[in-house]
Backbone as a chain_set.jsonl record, in Angstrom:
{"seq": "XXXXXXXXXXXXXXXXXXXXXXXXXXXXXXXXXXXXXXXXXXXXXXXXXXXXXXXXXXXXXXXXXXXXXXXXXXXXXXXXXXXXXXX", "coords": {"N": [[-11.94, -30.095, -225.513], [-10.428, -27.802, -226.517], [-7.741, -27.245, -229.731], [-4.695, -26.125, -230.157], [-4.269, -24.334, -232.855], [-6.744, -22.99, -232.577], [-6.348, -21.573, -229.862], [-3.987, -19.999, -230.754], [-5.087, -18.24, -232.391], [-7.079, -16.902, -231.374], [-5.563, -15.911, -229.341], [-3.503, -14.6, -230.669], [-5.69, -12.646, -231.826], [-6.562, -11.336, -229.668], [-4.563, -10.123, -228.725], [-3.029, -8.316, -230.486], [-5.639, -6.48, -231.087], [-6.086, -4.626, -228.644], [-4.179, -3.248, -228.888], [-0.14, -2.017, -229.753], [0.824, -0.944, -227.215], [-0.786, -2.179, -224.966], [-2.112, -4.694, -222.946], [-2.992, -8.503, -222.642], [-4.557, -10.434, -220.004], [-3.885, -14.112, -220.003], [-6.278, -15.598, -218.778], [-8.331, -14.231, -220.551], [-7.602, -15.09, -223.23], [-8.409, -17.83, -222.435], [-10.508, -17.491, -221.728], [-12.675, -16.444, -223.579], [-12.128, -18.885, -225.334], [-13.028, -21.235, -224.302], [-15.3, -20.528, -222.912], [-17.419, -18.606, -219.924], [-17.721, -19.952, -217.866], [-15.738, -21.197, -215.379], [-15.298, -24.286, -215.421], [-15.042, -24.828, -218.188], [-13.137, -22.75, -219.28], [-10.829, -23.204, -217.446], [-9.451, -25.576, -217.657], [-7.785, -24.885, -220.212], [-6.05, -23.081, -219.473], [-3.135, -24.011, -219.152], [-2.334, -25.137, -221.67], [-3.048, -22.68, -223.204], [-0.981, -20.992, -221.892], [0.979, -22.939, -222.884], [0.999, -22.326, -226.09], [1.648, -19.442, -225.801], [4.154, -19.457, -225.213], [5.219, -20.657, -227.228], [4.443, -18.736, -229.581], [6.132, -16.459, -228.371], [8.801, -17.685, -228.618], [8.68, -17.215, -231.332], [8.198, -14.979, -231.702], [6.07, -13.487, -232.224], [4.194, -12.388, -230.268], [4.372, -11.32, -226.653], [6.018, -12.142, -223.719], [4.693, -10.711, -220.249], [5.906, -9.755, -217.593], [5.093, -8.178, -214.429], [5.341, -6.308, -215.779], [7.101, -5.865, -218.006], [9.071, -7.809, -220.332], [9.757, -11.534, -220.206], [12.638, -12.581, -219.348], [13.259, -15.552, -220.204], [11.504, -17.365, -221.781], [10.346, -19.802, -221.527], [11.295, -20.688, -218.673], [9.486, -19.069, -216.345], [7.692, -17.967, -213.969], [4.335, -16.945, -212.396], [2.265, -14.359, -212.099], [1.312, -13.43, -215.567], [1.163, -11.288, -218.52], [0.167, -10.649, -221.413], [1.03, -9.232, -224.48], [1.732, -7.587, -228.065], [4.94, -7.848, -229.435], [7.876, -5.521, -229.306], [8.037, -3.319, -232.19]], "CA": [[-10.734, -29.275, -225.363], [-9.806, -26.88, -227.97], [-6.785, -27.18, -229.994], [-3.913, -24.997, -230.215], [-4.677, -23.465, -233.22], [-7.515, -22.127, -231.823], [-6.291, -20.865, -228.96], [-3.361, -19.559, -231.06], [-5.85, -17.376, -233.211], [-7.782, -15.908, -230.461], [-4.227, -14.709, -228.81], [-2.935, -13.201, -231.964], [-6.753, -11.792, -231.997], [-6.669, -9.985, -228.854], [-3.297, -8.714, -228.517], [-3.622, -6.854, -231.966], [-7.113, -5.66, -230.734], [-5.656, -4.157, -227.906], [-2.433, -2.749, -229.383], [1.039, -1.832, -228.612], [1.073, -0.352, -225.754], [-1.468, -2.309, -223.786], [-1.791, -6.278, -222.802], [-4.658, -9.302, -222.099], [-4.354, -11.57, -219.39], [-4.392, -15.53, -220.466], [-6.935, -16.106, -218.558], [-8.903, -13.777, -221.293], [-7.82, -16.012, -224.027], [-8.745, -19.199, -222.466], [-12.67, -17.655, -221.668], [-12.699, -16.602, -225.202], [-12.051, -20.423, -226.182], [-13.818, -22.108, -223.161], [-16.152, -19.651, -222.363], [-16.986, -18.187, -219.426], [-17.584, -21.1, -216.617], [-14.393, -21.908, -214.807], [-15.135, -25.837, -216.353], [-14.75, -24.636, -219.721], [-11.634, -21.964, -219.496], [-9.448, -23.477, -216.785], [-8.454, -26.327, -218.245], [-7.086, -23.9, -221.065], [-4.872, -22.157, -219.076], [-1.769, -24.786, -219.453], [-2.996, -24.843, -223.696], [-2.767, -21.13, -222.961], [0.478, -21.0, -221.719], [2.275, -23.554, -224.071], [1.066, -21.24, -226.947], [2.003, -18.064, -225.477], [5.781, -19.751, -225.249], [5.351, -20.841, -229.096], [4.483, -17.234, -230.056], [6.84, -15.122, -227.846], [9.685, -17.759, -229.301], [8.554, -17.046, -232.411], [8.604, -13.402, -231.765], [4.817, -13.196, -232.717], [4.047, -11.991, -228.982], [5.732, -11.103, -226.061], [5.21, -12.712, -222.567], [5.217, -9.543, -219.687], [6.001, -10.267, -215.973], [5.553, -6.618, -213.825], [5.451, -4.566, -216.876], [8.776, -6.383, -218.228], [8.886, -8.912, -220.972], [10.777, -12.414, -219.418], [13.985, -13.34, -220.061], [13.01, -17.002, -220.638], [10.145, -17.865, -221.894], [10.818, -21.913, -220.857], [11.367, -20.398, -217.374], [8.681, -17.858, -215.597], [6.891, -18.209, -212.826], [3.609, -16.395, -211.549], [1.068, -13.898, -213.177], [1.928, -12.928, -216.338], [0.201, -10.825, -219.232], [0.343, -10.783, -222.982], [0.985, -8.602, -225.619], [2.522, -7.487, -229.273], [6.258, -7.726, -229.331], [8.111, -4.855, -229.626], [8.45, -2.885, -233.319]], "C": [[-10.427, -28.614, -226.716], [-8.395, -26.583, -228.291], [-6.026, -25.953, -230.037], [-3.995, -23.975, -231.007], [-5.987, -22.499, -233.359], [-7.309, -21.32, -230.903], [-5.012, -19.667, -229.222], [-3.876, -17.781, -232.295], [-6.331, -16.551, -232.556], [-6.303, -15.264, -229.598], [-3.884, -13.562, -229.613], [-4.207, -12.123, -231.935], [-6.753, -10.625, -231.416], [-5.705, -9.46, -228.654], [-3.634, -8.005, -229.613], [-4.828, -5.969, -231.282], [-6.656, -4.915, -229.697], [-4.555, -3.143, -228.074], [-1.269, -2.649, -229.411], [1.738, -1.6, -227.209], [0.592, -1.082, -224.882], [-1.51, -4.053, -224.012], [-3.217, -6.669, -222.435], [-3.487, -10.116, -221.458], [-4.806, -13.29, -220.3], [-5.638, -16.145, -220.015], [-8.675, -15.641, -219.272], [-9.111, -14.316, -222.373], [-8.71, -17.313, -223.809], [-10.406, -19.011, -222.167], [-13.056, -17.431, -223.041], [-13.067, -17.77, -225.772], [-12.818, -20.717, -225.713], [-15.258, -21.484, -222.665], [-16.692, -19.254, -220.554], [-17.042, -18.667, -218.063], [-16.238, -21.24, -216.393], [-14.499, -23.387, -215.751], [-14.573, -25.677, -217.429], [-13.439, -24.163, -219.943], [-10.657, -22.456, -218.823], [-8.708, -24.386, -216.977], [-7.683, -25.63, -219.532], [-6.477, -23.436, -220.818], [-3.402, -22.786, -219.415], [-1.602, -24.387, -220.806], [-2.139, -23.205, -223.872], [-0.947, -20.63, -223.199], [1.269, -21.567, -222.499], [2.143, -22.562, -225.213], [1.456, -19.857, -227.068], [3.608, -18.094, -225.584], [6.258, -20.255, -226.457], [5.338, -19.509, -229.301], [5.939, -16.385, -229.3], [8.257, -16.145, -228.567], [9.836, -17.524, -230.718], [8.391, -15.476, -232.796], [7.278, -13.335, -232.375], [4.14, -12.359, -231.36], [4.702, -12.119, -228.013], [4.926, -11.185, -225.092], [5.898, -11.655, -221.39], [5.258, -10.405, -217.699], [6.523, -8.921, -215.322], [5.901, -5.844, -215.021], [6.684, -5.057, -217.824], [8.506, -7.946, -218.806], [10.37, -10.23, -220.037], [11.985, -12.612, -220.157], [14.221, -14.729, -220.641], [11.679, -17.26, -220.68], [9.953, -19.308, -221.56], [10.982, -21.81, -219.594], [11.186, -19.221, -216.261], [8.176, -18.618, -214.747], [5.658, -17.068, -212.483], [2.985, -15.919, -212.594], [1.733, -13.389, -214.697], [0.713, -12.178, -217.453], [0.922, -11.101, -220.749], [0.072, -9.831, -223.451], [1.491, -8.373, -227.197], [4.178, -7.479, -228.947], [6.357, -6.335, -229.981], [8.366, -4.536, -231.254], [7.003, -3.673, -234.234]], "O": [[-10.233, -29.16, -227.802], [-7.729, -25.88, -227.53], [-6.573, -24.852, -229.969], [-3.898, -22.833, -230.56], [-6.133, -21.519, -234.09], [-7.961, -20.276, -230.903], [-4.835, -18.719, -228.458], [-3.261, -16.795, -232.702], [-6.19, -15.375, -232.893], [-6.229, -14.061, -229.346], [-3.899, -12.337, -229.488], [-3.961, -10.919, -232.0], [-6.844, -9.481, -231.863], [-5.731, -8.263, -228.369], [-4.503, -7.133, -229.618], [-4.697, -4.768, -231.047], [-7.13, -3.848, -230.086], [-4.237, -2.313, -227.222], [-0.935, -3.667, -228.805], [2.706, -1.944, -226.531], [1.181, -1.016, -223.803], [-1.052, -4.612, -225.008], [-4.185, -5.98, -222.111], [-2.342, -10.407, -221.801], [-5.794, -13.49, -221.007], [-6.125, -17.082, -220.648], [-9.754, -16.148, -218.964], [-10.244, -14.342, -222.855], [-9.493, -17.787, -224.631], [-11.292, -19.858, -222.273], [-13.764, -18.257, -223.616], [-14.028, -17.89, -226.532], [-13.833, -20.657, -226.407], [-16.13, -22.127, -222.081], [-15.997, -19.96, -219.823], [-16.543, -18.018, -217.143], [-15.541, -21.427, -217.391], [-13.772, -23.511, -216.736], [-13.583, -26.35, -217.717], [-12.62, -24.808, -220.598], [-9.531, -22.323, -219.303], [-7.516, -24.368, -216.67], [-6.631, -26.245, -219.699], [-5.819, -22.964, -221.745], [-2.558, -22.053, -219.93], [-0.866, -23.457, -221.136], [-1.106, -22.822, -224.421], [-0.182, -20.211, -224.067], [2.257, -20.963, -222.916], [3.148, -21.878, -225.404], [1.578, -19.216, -228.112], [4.282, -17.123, -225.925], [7.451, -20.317, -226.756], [6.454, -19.005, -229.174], [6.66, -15.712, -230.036], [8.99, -15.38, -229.194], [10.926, -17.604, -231.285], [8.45, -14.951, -233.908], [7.495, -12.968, -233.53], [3.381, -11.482, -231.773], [5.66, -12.891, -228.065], [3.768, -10.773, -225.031], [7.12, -11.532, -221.309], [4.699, -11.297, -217.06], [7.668, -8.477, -215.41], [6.668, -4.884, -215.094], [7.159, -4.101, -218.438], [8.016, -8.91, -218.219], [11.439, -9.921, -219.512], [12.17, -12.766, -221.364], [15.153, -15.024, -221.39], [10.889, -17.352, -219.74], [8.777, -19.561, -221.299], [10.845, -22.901, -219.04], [12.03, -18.637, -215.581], [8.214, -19.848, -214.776], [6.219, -16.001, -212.235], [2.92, -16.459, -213.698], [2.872, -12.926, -214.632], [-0.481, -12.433, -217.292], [1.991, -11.654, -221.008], [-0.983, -9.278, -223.14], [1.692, -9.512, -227.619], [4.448, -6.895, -227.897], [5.56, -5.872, -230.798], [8.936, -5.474, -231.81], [6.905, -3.552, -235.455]]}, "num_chains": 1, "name": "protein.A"}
């Protein structure tokens, strides 16, 4: 299993790489880490997710639901994407 700050490096990686405007799914980070077997990445998705709710409270990235960053990051539900926070 690969630690957080791994999976926290490859987030910051690809949002930047991507840019402002545009987003990666988590399930991009966690093949990144895990590579690209389901075995490897899907247990990463939770990993995934707790780090994505460290960053967006930390205003390092911003968690999108329908085009629209959440109002709670401690309380989403369903697909979501990733990108740079605004500014």
């Amino acid at each position: 299993m690969a630690d957080e700050a791994v999976i926290e490096e490859t987030m910051l990686r690809l949002v930047s790489e991507r840019g402002p405007a545009k987003t990666c799914c988590p399930s991009e980070v966690a093949r990144a880490v895990g590579g690209p077997h389901p075995d490897g990445w899907g247990p990463l998705m939770q990993p995934v997710r707790r780090v994505a709710v460290r960053l967006t409270k930390e205003g390092r990235v911003q968690i999108l639901r329908k085009g629209k960053p959440v109002a709670d990051p401690d309380d989403f539900r369903g697909i979501y994407r990733l990108g740079l926070p605004p500014g």
